[in-house]
N, C-alpha and C positions, 0 to 999 in steps of 0.2 A: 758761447761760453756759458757757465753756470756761477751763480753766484756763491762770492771769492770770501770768506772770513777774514784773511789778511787785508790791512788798512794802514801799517805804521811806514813810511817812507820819507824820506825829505824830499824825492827825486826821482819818484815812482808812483804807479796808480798798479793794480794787479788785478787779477782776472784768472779762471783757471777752466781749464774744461778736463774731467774726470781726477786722476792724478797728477794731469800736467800743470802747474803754474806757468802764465805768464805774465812776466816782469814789465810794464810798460813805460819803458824809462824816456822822461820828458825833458829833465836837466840833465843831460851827459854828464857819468860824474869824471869821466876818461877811464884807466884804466883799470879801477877797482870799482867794485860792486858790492852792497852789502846791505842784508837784510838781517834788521836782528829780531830776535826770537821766533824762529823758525823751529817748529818742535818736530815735524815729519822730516824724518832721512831724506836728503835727495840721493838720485840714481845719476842723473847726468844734467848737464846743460848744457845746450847751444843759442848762439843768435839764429833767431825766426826767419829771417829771408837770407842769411848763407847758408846756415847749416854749421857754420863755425862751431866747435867744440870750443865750452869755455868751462877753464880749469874751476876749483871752486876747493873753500876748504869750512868745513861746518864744526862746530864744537854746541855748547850748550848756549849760548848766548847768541851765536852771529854764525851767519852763511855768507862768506866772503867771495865774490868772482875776480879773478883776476885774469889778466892777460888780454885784456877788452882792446880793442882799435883808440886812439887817442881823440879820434872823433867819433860821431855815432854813423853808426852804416844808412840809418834813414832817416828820415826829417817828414813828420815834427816827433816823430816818434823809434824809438829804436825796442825791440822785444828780445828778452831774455826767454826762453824756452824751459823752465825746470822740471825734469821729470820726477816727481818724488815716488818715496813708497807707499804713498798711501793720500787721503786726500791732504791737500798742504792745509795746516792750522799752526798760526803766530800766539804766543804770549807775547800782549804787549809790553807788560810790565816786567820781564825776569830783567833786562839790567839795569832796572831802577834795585831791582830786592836783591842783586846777586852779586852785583860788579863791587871789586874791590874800591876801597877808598881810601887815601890818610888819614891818619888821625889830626884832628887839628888841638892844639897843643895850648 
């Protein structure tokens, strides 16, 4: 693989080779996934050793997977697959500067 720009995870480590990201998720989080500040489109994702298509939904802040297995497919490790459009690059910071907030009174 080639060295990965993306860094920010509670529950992940990443890795990418060309446009593909991979997710190398360490803490199972079950069945939702999410990386935030993912600035490059993705195209698709699957898990790495099925092949499983996993659903995903991306906005400006967070790239969400959903529909994961309730446990991980591998031990100690399970890999997300993201295909993006281009090379994958994270703003760390957009929802510290972006996310709404209350007002406190």
């Amino acid at each position: 693989t080639d060295r990965c720009q993306l860094t920010r995870s509670r529950y992940a480590m990443f890795t990418r080779r060309g446009h593909t990201l991979f997710m190398n998720i360490y803490f199972w989080p079950g069945a939702t996934a999410a990386i935030c500040g993912l600035e490059t489109p993705v195209n698709s994702a699957r898990l790495l050793s099925t092949g499983q298509r996993v659903e995903f939904k991306q906005d400006r802040q967070r790239t969400v997977f959903t529909g994961l297995p309730a446990e991980p497919v591998d031990f100690p490790v399970t890999t997300i697959a993201i295909e993006c459009d281009g090379v994958p690059k994270q703003d760390q910071y957009i929802v510290r500067r972006e996310r709404e907030r209350p007002e406190i009174a």
